[in-house]
N, C-alpha and C positions, 0 to 999 in steps of 0.2 A: 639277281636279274642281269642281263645283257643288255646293253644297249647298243646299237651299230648307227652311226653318223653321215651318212653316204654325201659324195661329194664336196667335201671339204678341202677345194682346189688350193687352196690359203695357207693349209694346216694351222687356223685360226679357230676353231668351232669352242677349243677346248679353252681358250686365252680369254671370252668374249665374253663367260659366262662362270658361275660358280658353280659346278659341276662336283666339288668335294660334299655337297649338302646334296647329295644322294649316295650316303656312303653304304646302301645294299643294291646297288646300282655297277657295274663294270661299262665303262664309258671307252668304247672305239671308235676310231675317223677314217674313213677312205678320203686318199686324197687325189683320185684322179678319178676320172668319168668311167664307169661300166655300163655299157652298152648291153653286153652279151648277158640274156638272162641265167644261161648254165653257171657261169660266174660270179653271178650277183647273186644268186641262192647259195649258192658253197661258201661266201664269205659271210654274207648274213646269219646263216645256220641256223640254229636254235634261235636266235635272239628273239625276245619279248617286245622289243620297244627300237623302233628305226626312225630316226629323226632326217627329213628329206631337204633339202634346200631350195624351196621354191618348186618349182616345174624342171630341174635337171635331170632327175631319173624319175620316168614316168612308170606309177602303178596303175598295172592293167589286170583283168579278173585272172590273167593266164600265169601272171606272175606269181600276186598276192595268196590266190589257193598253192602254190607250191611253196610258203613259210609258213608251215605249218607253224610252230611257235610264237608267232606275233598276236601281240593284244592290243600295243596300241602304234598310231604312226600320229606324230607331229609335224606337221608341215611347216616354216617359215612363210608368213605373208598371210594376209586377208581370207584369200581362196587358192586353190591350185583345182585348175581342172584336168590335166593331168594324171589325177588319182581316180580311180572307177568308185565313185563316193557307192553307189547299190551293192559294188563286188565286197567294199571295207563291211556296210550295213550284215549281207547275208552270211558274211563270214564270222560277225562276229568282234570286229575289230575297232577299240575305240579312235575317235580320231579327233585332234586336236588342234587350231589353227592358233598363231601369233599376230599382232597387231605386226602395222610396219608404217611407215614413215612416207609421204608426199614427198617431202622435198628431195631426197636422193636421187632420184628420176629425172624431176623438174631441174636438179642442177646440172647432172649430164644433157637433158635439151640443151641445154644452154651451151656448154662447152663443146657440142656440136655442130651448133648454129654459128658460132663463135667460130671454131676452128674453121668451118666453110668459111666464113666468111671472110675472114683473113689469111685464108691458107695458112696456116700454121703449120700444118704437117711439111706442107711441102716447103717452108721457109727453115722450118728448122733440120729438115734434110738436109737443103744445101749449104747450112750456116757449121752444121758437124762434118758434110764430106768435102767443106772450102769450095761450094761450088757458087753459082752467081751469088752478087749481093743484090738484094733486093730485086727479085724476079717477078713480085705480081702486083697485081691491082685490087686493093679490097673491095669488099661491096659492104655501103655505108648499111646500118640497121634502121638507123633515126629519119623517120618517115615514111620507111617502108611497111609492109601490110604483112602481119601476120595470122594465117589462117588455124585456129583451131578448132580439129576434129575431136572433139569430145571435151565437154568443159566441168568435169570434176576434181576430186581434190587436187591432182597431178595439173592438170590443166587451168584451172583458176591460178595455182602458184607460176605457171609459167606466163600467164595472161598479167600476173602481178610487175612481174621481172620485163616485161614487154614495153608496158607501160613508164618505166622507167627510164627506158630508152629513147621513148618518142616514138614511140612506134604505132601502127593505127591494128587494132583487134580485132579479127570477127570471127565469130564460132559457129559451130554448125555441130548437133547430135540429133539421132533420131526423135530425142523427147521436148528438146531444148526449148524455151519459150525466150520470147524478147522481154519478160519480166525476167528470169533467171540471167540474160547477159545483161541485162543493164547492170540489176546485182553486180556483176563481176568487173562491171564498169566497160566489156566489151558488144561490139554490134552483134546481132544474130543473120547470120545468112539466109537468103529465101530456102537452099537449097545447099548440098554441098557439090554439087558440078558448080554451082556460083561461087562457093568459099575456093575451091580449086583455081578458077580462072581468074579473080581476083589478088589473090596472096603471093607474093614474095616468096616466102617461107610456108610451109606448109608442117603442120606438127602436129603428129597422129595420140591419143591417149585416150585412147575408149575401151573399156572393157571386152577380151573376147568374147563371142556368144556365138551360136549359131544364127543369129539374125546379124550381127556385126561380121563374121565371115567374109573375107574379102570384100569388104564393104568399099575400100578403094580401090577398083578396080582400072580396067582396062580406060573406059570411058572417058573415067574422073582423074585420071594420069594423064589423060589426053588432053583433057582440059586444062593445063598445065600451060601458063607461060616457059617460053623457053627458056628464058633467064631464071627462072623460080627452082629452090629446091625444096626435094622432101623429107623429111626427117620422124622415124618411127624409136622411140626408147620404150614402148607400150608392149606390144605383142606383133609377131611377124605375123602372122594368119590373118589381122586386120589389111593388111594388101598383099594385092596379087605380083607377086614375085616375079615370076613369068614376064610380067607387064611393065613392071618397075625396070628388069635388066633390059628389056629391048628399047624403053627410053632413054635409059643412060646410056646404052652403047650406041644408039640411034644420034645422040646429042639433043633430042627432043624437050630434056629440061637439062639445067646447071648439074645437077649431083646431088646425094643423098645423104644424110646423115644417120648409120643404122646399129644398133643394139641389140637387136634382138633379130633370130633366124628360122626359118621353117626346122632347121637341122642345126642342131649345137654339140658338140662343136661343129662348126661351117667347115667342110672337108676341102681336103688344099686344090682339089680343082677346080672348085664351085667358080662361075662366069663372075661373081660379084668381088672373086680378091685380085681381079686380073684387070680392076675398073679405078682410073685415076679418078674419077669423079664420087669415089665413096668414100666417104670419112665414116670406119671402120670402129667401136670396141665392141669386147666379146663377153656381153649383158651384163655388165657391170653399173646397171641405173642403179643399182637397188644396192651394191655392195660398196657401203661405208661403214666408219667404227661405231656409229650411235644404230642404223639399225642394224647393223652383227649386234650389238651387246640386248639389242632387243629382242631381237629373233632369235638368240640364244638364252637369252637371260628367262623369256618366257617360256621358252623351251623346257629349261629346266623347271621352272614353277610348274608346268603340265603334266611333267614324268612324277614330280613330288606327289604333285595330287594325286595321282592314279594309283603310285606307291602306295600311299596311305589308305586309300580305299579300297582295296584288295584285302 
């Protein structure tokens, strides 16, 4: 059997996991992004078994009916919606998901909140090109208001680290009750245009859906102290993009902290790499060595089983 790896930007996929204990198994990696589907079938080929990283290369029914040879695809993480789950089902195709880790997300929040808040990027620029010393003003964390949109596992651990700080909590999700924030030891907002004009910081981690769809929109950006920022390591399709660049360029709030993009890679003209007010990485919440070794590691226990049952 064949196996094709797609998106393996690292060229880590094969280091993370024990991939010898599918020794009827031929194990390949791409290591750079394929867009173009003519491409992405000619490398794929025949293969049986395509292992995905997450939501990087999206299977759609136009794709998947042109591998003719595929039986199974494993994705990395919980869910990916990304994949046309009815196109995998009619085809024929089995599919198999990995567990994956909270805290790797919850601690990029953090180093983004953090870098905002002390300007890092911008101190450690001038500290390599000799340019000012000590050019900015931080903004303290410890007593300030942090708003979280969506409070499950990703969001309680960063509700944990908050609290740490001295910081004051309030959450806000469609289901959310004031039994489940107390749980988490934070307030519950009436509303989330309240959690917005309230908070400091503002930190998005709600599952996509199509009722979660731009759920911060236009409005609830509005609602936005000026001094406050935003910070999404969740999914970009939870806000309106649109909305977010004409408030940072506007100066309507401080700046963003963002991970994740409508389009990835984010193309070099896009208005958001041209914005001093965004403190930039390129979706790397989810990529460290404990869940690579997991989302690899179960990877291979998936392809095992399937082996076997054939």
């Amino acid at each position: 059997m064949r196996c094709v790896i797609l998106d393996d930007y690292q060229d880590v996929a094969r280091s993370y996991a024990d991939w010898s204990a599918l020794p009827d198994v031929t194990v390949e990696a791409v290591h750079e992004h394929v867009a173009d589907h003519d491409r992405l079938v000619e490398i794929v080929g025949d293969a049986e078994i395509l292992v995905v990283m997450r939501e990087r290369t999206p299977l759609p029914r136009s794709l998947l009916e042109r591998l003719a040879g595929l039986r199974l695809i494993v994705s990395t993480g919980r869910r990916n919606a990304s994949i046309d789950a009815a196109a995998v089902t009619d085809l024929g195709i089995a599919l198999a998901t990995t567990s994956s880790m909270a805290t790797p997300p919850g601690e990029l929040t953090w180093a983004l909140i953090l870098g905002l808040a002390r300007h890092v990027a911008v101190e450690d620029a001038a500290f390599h090109a000799g340019g000012p010393w000590q050019s900015t003003v931080g903004r303290d964390l410890h007593g300030a208001t942090l708003g979280l949109v969506g409070l499950g596992r990703i969001g309680r651990h960063v509700a944990g680290v908050a609290a740490a700080f001295g910081m004051d909590v309030v959450a806000w999700s469609p289901h959310l009750t004031e039994d489940r924030a107390a749980e988490a030891g934070v307030r519950c907002a009436p509303s989330l245009t309240d959690l917005m004009a309230e908070s400091d910081w503002v930190s998005v981690h709600l599952v996509l859906a199509d009722a979660t769809r731009g759920i911060v929109g236009r409005d609830e950006i509005g609602a936005m102290k000026p001094s406050a920022y935003l910070v999404n390591t969740s999914r970009a399709g939870l806000v309106d993009t649109g909305a977010l660049v004409e408030a940072l360029e506007g100066g309507r709030i401080a700046g963003a902290g963002l991970d994740v993009y409508d389009v990835e890679p984010v193309p070099l003209g896009d208005r958001l790499r041209r914005l001093d007010s965004v403190l930039a990485t390129p979706h790397v919440g989810y990529v460290t060595e404990a869940n690579y070794r997991t989302f690899y590691g179960e990877a291979v226990e998936a392809i095992s089983g399937f082996v076997t049952a054939r």
